[in-house]
ZAROMAR-343428 format. One record per residue (C-alpha): x, y, z; residue in one letter. Coordinates in steps of 0.1 Angstrom, whole numbers. Layout:
+-------+-------+-------+--------+
!     X !     Y !     Z ! residu !
+-------+-------+-------+--------+
!     X !     Y !     Z !      A !
...
+-------+-------+-------+--------+
This chain:
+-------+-------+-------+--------+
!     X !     Y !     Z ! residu !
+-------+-------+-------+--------+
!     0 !     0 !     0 !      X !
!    10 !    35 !    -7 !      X !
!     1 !    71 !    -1 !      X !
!   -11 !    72 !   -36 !      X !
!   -41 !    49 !   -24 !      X !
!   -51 !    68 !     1 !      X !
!   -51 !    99 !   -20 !      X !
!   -70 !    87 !   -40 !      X !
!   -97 !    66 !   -15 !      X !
!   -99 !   100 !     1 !      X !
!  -111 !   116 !   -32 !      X !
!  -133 !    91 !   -43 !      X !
!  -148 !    89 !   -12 !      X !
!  -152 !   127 !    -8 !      X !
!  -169 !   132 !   -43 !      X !
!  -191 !   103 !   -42 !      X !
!  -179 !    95 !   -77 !      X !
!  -147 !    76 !   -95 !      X !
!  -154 !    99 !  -124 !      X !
!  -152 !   128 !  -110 !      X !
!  -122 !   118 !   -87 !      X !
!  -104 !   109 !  -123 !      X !
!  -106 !   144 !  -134 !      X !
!   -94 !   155 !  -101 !      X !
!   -67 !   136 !   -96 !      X !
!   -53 !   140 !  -137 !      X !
!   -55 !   102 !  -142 !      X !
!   -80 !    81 !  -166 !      X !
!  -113 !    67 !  -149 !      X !
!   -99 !    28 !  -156 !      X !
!   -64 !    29 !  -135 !      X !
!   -84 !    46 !  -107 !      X !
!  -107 !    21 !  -104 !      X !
!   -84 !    -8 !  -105 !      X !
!   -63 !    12 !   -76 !      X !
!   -96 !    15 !   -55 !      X !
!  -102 !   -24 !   -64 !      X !
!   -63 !   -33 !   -56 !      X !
!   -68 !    -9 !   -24 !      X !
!   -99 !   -31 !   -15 !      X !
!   -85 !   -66 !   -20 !      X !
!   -54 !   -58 !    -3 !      X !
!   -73 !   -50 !    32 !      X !
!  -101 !   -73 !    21 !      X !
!  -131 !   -59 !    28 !      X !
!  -154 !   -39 !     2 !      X !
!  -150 !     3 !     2 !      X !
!  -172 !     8 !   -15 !      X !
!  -214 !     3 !   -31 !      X !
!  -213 !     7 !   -67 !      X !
!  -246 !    24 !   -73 !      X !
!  -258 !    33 !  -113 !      X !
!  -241 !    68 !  -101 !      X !
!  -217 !    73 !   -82 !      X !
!  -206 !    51 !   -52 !      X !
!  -214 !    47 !   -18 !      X !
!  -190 !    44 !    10 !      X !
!  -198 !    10 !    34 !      X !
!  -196 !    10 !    69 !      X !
!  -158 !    -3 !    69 !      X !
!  -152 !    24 !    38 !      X !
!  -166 !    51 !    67 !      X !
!  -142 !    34 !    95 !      X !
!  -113 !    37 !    72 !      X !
!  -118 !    72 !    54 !      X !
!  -117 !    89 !    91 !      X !
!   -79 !    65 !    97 !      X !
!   -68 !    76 !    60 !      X !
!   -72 !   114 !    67 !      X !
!   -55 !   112 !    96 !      X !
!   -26 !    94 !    80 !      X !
!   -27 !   119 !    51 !      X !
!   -28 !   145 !    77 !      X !
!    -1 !   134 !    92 !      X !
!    23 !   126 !    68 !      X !
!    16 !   166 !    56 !      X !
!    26 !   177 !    93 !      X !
!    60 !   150 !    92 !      X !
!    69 !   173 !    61 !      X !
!    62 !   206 !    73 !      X !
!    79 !   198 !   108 !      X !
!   109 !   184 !    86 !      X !
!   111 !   217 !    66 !      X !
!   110 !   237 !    99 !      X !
!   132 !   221 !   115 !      X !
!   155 !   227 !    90 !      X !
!   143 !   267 !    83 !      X !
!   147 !   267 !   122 !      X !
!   111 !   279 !   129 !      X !
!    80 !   262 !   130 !      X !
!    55 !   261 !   100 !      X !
!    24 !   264 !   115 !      X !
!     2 !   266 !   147 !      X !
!   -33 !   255 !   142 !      X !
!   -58 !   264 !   167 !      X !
!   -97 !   258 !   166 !      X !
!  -120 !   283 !   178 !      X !
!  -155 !   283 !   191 !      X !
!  -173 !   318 !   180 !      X !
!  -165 !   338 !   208 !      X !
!  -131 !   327 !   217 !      X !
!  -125 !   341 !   179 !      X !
!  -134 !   374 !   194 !      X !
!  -121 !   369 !   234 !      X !
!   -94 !   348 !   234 !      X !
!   -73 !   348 !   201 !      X !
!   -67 !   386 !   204 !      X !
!   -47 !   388 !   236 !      X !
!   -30 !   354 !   221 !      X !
!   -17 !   367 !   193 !      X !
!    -2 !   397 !   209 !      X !
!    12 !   372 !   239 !      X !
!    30 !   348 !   214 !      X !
!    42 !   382 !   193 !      X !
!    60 !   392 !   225 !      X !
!    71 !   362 !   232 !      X !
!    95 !   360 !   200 !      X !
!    78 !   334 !   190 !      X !
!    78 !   327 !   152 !      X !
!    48 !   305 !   138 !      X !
!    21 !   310 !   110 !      X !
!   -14 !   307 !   128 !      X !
!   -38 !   292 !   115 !      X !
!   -76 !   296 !   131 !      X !
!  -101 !   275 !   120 !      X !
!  -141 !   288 !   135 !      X !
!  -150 !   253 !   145 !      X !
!  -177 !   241 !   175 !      X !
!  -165 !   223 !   201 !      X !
!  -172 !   184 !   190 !      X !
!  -157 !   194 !   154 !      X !
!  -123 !   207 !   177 !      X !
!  -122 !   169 !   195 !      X !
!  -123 !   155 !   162 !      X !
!   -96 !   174 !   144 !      X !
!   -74 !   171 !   175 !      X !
!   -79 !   132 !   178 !      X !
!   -69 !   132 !   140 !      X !
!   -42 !   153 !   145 !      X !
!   -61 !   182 !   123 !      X !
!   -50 !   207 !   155 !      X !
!   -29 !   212 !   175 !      X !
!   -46 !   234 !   200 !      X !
!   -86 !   241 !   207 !      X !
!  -103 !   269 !   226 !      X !
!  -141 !   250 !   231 !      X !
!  -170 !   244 !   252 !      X !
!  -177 !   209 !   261 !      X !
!  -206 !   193 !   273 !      X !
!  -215 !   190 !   305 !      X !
!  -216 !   153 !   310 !      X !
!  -179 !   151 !   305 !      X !
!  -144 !   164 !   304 !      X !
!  -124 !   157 !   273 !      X !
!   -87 !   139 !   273 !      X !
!   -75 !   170 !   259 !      X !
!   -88 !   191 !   286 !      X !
!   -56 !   212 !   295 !      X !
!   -72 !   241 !   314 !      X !
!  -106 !   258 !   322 !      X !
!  -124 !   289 !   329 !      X !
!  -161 !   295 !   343 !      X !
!  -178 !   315 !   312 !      X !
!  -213 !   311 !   320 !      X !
!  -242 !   325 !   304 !      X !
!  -252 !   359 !   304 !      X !
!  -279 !   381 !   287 !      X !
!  -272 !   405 !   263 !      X !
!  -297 !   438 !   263 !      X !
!  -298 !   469 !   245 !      X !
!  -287 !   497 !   270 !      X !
!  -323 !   514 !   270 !      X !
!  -341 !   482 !   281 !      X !
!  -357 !   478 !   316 !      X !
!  -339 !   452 !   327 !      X !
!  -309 !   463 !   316 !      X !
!  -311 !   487 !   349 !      X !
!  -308 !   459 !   376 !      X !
!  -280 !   447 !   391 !      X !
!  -265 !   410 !   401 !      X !
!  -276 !   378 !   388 !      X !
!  -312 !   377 !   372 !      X !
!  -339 !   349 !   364 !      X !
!  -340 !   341 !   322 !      X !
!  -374 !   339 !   333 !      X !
!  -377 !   375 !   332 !      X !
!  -369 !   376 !   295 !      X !
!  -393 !   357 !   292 !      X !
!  -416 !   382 !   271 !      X !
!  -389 !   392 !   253 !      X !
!  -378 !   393 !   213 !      X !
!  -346 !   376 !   209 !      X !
!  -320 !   375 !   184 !      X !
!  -307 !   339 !   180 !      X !
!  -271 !   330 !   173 !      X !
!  -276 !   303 !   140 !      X !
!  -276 !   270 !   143 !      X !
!  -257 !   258 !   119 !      X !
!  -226 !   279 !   130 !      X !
!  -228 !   259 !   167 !      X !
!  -259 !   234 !   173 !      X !
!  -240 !   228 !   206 !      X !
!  -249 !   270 !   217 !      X !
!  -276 !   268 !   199 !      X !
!  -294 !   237 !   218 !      X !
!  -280 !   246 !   249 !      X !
!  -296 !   283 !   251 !      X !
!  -330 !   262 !   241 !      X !
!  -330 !   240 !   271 !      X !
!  -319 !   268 !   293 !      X !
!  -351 !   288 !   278 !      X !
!  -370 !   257 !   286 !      X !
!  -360 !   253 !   316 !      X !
!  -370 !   287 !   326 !      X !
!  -404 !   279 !   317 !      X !
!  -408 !   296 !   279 !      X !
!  -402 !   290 !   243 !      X !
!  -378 !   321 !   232 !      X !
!  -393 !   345 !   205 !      X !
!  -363 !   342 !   180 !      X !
!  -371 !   369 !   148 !      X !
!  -337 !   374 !   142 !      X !
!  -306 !   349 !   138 !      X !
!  -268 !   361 !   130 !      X !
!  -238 !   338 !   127 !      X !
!  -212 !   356 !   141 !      X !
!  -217 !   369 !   177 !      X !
!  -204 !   403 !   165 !      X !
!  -235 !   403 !   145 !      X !
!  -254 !   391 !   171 !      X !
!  -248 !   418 !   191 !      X !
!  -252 !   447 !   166 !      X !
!  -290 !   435 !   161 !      X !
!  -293 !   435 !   203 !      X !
!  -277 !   471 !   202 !      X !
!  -297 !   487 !   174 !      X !
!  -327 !   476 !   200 !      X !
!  -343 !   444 !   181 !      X !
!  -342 !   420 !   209 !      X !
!  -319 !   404 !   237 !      X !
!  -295 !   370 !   229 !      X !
!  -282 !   346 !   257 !      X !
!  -243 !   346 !   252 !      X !
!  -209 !   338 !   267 !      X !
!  -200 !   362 !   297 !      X !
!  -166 !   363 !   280 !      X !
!  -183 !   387 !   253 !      X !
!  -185 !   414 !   280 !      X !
!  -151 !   422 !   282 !      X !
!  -156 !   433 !   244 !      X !
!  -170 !   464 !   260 !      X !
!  -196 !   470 !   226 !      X !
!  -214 !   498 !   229 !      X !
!  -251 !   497 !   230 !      X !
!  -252 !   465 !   249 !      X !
!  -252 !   457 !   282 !      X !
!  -248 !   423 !   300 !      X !
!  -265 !   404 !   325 !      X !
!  -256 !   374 !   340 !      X !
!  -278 !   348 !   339 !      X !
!  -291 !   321 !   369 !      X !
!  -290 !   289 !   353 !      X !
!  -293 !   262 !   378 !      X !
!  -278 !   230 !   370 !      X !
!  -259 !   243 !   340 !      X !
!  -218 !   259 !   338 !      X !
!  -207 !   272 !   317 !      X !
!  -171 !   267 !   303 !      X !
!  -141 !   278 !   283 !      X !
!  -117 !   249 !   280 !      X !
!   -86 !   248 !   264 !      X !
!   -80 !   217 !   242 !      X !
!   -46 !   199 !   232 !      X !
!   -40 !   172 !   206 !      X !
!   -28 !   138 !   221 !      X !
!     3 !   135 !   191 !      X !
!     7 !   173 !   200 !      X !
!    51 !   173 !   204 !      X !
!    63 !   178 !   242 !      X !
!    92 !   201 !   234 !      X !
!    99 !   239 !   246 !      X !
!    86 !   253 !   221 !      X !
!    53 !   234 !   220 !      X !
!    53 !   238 !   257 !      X !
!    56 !   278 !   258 !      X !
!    28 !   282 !   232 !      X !
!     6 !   261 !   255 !      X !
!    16 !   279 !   284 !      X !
!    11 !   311 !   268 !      X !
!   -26 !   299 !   260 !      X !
!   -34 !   288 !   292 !      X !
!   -21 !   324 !   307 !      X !
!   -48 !   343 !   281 !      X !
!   -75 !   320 !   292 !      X !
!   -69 !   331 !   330 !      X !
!   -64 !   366 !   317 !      X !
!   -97 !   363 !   303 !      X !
!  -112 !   350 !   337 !      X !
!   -95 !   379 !   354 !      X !
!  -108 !   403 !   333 !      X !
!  -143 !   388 !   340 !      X !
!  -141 !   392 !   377 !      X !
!  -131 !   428 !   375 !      X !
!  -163 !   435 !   351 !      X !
!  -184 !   419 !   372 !      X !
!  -166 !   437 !   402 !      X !
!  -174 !   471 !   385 !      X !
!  -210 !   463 !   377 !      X !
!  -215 !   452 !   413 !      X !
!  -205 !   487 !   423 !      X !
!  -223 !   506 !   403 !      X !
!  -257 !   502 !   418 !      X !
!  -243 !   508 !   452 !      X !
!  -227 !   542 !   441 !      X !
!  -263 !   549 !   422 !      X !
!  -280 !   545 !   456 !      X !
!  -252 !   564 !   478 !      X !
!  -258 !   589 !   454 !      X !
!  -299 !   591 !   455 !      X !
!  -291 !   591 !   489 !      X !
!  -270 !   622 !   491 !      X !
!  -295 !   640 !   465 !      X !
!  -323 !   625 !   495 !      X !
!  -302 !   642 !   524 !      X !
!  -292 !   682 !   508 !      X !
!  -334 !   679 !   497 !      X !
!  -341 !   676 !   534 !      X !
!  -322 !   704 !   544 !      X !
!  -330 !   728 !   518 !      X !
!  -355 !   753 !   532 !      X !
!  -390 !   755 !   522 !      X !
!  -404 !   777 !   502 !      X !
!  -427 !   801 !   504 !      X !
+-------+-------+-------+--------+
């Protein structure tokens, strides 16, 4: 067996056609298929279902196309690593990103491995969380900022950070006024601006069972894909959306966040590592460096929900003040 096969498996398999594949890969229809048959007999077992068009992977041709990626995959890294090596600096970093770590985390990470002297072409793939686990198991990634469920915690689970849900709210809104944790019951009347499914079912279902849970089916008119977007429907006064706290820190104007009671339910910011990820300095200090903007981002946090704490306290020292100088002003005539 060589690469070659795989190659062209992989193709095959990804079109759903030998044709097709042919004209991709440069070579006549005929070789390929007596390549894919040769592949086949030399594992023995059947790829693939000839249909009248196209073909059909089997349930070993499924198992095996998820192996020969990873192989593929990995005999791409081997080359790159043997190139750097040689260059003296490493070809790539490539991290997967859930939404709002695009916007919260990668950032300050960028600017940490900048100062760091650290030479490496990043490469960010927008990915959810389950998507992340399966690039890093098939050594797609090396490193994944992501939000796992919360019936587990992942083998690649390096570090963590509490990111629970909040409530986004145009600034003008009643119950944008209050102050410390509130019900999602309360929203319960309101519009809200949904974050798209197919961008992250695993948000997307989760902020369902919360509204559930509450006690209400949310009012979604409007959907966005990217939380930025999300947001600028919230702030141009169109509804509220249930997002990551982390988005706070982003400071965007017209929007103000409430953090949510959601009994039962944590949210988390995990940082992910691949298994066949290498153990040397370098790789080591780039992990490092990721773990230290995830508990920047915590600490960050904190002090915004340190600052919002205090605000209603100063509001009321202040109406009490106003309260006080009324009293004592004379009446008039």
């Amino acid at each position: 067996m060589e690469l070659r096969h795989l190659r062209y498996f992989v193709t095959v398999a990804e079109l759903g056609s030998v044709s097709r594949a042919a004209e991709k890969l440069f070579i006549a229809q005929p070789p390929l298929s007596a390549q894919i048959r040769q592949l086949e007999q030399e594992l023995g077992v059947t790829l693939f279902l000839r249909q009248p068009r196209g073909v059909k992977l089997t349930p070993a041709g499924e198992s095996y196309l998820e192996d020969a990626r990873a192989i593929l995959a990995r005999t791409e890294q081997a080359a790159a690593r043997a190139r750097e090596r040689q260059s003296g600096r490493r070809a790539a970093l490539r991290l997967g990103m859930v939404p709002s770590a695009v916007h919260s985390v990668l950032p300050g990470l960028l600017d940490r491995l900048a100062q760091a002297g650290l030479q490496a072409d990043v490469e960010v793939s927008d990915m959810i969380t389950a998507h992340q686990l399966q690039a890093l198991r098939n050594d797609e990634l090396d490193l994944g900022f992501g939000r796992p469920g919360e019936d587990g915690w992942p083998d690649e689970a390096v570090a963590a950070i509490d990111d629970p849900y909040s409530l986004a709210l145009p600034a003008d809104s009643a119950l944008a006024g209050g102050s410390g944790v509130m019900p999602l019951a309360a929203a319960a009347r309101e519009v809200f601006v949904g974050f798209s499914r197919y961008q992250d079912v695993d948000f997307f279902d989760r902020t369902q069972v919360l509204c559930a849970e509450a006690g209400f089916k949310p009012n979604i008119r409007h959907h966005a894909g990217q939380f930025f977007s999300v947001l600028g429907l919230v702030a141009r006064n169109l509804g509220v959306a249930i997002v990551p706290a982390s988005l706070g820190t982003l400071a965007f104007p017209g929007v103000v966040f409430r953090r949510l009671a959601t009994p039962g339910h944590r949210g988390r910011l995990v940082l992910l590592r691949g298994s066949r990820l290498e153990q040397d300095a370098w790789t080591e200090q780039v992990v490092e460096l990721a773990r230290q903007e995830l508990e920047a981002l915590a600490a960050r946090m904190a002090v915004l929900d340190g600052a919002r704490e205090r605000q209603p306290a100063r509001a009321s020292r202040r109406a009490q003040t106003a309260s006080k100088r009324a009293a004592r002003q004379p009446a008039q005539p």
